[in-house]
C-alpha positions in Angstrom: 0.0 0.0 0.0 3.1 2.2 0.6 4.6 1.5 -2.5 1.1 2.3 -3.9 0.9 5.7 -2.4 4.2 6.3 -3.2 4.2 5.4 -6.9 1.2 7.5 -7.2 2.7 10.9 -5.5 6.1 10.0 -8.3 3.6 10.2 -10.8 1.4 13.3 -10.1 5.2 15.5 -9.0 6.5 14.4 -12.7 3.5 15.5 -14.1 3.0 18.9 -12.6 7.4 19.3 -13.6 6.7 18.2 -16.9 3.3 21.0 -17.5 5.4 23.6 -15.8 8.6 22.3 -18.4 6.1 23.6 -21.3 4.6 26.6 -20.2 8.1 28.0 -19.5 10.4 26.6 -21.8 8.4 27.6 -25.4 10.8 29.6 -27.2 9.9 32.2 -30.5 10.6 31.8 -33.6 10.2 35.7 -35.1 12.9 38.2 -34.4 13.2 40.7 -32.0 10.6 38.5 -29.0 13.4 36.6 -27.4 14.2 38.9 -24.9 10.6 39.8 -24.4 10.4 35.7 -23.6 13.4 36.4 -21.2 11.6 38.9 -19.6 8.5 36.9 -19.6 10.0 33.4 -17.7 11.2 36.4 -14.6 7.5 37.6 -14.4 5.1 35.4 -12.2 3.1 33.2 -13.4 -0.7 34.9 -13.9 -3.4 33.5 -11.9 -6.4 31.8 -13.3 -8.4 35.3 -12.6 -6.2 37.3 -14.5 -6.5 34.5 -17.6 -9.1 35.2 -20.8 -11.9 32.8 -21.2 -13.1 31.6 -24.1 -15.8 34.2 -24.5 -13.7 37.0 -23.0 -9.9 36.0 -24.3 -6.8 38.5 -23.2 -4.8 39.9 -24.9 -0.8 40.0 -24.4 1.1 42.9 -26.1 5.1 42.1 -26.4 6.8 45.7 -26.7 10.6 45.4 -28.0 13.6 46.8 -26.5 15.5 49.8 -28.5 18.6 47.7 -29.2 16.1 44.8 -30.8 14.4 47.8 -32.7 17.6 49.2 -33.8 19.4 45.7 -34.9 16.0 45.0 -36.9 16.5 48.5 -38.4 20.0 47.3 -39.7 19.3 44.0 -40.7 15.9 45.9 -43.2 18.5 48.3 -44.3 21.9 45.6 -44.7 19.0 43.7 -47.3 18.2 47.0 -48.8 21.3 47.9 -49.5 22.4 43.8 -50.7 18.9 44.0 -52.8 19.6 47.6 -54.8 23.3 46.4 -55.4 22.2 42.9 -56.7 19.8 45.3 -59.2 22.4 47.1 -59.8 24.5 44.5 -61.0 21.6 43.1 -62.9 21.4 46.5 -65.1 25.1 46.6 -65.2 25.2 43.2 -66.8 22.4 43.5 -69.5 24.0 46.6 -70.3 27.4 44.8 -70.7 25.2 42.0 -73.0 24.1 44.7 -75.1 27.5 46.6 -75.7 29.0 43.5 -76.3 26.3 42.3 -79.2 26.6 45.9 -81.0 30.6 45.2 -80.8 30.2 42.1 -82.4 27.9 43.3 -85.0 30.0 46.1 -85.5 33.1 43.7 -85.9 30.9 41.6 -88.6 30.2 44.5 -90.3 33.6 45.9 -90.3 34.7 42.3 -92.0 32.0 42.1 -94.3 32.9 45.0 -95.8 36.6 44.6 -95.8 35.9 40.9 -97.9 33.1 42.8 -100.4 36.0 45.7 -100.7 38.6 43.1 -101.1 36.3 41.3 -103.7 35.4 44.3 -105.4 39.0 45.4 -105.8 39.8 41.6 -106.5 36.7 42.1 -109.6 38.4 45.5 -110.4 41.8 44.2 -111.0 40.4 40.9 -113.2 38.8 42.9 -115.0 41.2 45.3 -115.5 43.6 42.5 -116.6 41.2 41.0 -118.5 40.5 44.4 -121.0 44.4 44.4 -121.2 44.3 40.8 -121.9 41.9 41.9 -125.0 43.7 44.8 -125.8 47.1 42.9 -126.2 45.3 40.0 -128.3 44.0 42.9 -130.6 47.2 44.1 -131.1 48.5 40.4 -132.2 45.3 39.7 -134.1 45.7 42.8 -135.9 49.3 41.8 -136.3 49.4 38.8 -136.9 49.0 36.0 -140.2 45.7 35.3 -141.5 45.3 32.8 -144.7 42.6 32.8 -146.6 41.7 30.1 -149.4 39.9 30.3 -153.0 38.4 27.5 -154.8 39.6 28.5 -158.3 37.1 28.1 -161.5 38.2 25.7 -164.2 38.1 26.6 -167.5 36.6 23.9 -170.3 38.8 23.5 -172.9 37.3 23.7 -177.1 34.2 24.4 -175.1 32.2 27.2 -173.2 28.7 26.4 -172.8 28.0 22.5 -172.7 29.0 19.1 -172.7 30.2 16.9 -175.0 33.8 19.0 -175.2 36.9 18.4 -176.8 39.9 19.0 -176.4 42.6 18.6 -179.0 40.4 15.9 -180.7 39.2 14.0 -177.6 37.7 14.2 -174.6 40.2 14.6 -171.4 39.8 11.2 -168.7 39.9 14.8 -165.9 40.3 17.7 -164.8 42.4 19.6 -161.6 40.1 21.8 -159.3 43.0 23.9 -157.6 42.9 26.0 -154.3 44.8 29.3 -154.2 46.0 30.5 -150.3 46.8 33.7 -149.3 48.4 35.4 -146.5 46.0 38.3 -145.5 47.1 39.4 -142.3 50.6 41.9 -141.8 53.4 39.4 -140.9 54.5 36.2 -142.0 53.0 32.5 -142.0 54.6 29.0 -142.1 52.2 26.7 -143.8 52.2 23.3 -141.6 49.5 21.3 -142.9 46.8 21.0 -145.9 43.6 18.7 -146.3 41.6 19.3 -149.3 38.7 17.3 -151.4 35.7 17.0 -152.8 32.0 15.8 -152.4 29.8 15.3 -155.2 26.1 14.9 -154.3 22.5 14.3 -156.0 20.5 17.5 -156.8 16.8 17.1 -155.1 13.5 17.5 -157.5 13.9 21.8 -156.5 16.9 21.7 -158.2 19.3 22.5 -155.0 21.7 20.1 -154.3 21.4 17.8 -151.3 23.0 18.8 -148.1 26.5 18.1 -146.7 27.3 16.0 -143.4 27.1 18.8 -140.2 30.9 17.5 -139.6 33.5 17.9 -142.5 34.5 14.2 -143.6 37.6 13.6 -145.3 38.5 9.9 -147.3 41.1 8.0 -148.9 40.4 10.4 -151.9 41.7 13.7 -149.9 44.4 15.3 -150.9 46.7 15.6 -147.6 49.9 17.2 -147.2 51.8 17.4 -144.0 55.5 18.2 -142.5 55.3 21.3 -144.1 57.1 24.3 -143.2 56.6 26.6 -146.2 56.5 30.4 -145.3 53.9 32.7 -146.8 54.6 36.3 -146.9 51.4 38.7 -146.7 49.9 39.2 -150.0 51.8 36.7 -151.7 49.4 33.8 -153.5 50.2 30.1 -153.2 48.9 27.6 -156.2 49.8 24.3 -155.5 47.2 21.8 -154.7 44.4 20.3 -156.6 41.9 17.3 -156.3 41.1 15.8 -159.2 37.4 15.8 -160.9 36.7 13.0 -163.9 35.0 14.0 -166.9 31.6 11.9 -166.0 31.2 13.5 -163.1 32.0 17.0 -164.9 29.1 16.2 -167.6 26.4 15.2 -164.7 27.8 18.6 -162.9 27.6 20.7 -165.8 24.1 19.0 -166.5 22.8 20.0 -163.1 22.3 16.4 -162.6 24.8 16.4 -159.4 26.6 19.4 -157.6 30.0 19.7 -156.5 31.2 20.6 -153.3 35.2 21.3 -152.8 36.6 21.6 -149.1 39.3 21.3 -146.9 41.6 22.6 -144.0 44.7 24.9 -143.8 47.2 24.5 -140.9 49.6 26.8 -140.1 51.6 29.0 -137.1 51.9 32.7 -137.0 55.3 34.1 -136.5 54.4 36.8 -133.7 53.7 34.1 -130.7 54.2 30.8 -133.2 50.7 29.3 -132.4 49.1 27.3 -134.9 46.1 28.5 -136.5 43.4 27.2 -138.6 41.7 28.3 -141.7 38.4 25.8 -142.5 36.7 26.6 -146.1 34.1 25.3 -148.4 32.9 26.2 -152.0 30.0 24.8 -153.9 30.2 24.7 -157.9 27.2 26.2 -159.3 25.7 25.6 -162.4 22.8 28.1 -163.0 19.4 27.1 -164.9 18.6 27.8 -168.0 16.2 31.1 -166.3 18.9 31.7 -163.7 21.1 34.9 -164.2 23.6 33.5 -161.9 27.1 33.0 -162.6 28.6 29.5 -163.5 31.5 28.7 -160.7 32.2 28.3 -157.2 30.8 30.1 -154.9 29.9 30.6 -150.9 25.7 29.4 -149.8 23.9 29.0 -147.2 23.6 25.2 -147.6 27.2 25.3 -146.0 27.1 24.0 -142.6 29.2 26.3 -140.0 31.5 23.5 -139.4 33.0 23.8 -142.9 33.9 27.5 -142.3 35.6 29.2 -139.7 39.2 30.4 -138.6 41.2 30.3 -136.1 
């Protein structure tokens, strides 16, 4: 029964210690009430009559020290002064982000127009080289060799008009059709190379002959000579090549039955840069109608394709 007694009076003492343990010991969390708290735990504890009730509830005012008022003050104005200087540093730095994008557009720019300057002057100085590229090559064209080339007219012999001819009692197995050359241009050519014949072809129901091949085609009958070196002074004539035409062919030419085409190619180097140089050329025999007022022998037409003329 002791032990009872005792056990309960243990029981009631550690819980009266451990309500008076909370009402004291509640500290604040807010700044500036912990010495009001101090101050608090030294008064006396109020009685139940001077406690609020539910209907009538007190109220407790805490009133701050000066030095709690003032340390509050610095702290507010420390973060004042923290806050404007981080703004501060904010503006500083997007105006820092802005100076720096308008010096690197500035930079571009500045490169850009050093590289359009630099290709301008670049398209200044081609062309520049480029007119006195064209000047100097006038100054060699007008200077240098040009040949030209003349399909020469044959004349019938005992006879002027038509077939059947004779000549000194019979009728000649051929004839030559020879190509003149001359040096037009101001200065001397060497003659290197010459290809020369002849293409004989139906004449259509109009009475035009039939046209050539777009590409000039030399066979076995050609005339070709090569390893030349002969030198051609300006305005001087050379008369020394020839294709052969038989007299059958002649008849059926003369007879506007076929037409004759005579072509070929002259090779040869100026002597100003020594480059070689071409001369292309084509000549159709014409035999005019008996309405025509054309003149018999050869001559340029349009039926020639550009292949067959041009120089070089």
């Amino acid at each position: 029964m002791k032990w009872r007694v005792i056990s309960i009076v243990l029981v009631l003492c550690t819980a009266v210690a451990g309500q008076e343990q909370k009402s004291v010991a509640k500290p604040s969390v807010k700044d500036g009430q912990k010495t009001a708290n101090k101050t608090n735990e030294s008064k006396p504890e109020p009685s139940k009559a001077q406690c609020g009730t539910e209907e009538s509830p007190c109220t407790v005012k805490i009133v701050t020290s000066e030095a709690d008022r003032e340390e509050a003050a610095k702290k507010a104005k420390a973060e004042e002064s923290k806050a404007s200087n981080d703004t501060t540093l904010t503006v500083a730095t997007i105006f820092l982000a802005i100076f720096t994008a308008l010096l690197w557009l500035a930079t571009w720019k500045l490169a850009k127009d050093s590289k359009d300057a630099a290709n301008s002057s670049i398209a200044i100085a081609k062309t520049s080289a480029d007119a006195a590229k064209e000047s100097a090559d006038y100054i060699v064209n007008s200077e240098r060799a040009w040949i030209a080339a003349k399909v020469e007219n044959f004349e019938l012999p005992g006879i002027k008009e038509h077939p059947p001819f004779i000549w000194q009692g019979q009728r000649p197995p051929y004839i030559w059709v020879r190509v003149s050359f001359r040096n037009a241009g101001k200065t001397a050519a060497k003659i290197k190379r010459v290809w020369l014949t002849k293409r004989i072809v139906e004449m259509n129901s109009g009475g035009r002959p039939e046209n050539l091949p777009m590409v000039p085609e030399y066979n076995s009958d050609s005339v070709q000579l090569g390893g030349l070196d002969l030198l051609l002074v300006p305005e001087t004539p050379w008369q020394d090549t020839a294709v052969e035409l038989n007299t059958e062919d002649l008849i059926n030419i003369l007879e506007r039955k076929k037409a004759l085409y005579v072509y070929g190619i002259i090779a040869y180097t100026d002597t100003i840069k020594g480059e070689t140089h071409e001369t292309h050329f084509c000549e159709l025999y014409w035999v005019p109608g008996r309405f025509d007022k054309d003149v018999r022998g050869f001559t340029y037409t349009i039926l020639i394709p550009p292949k067959y003329l041009n120089a070089t």
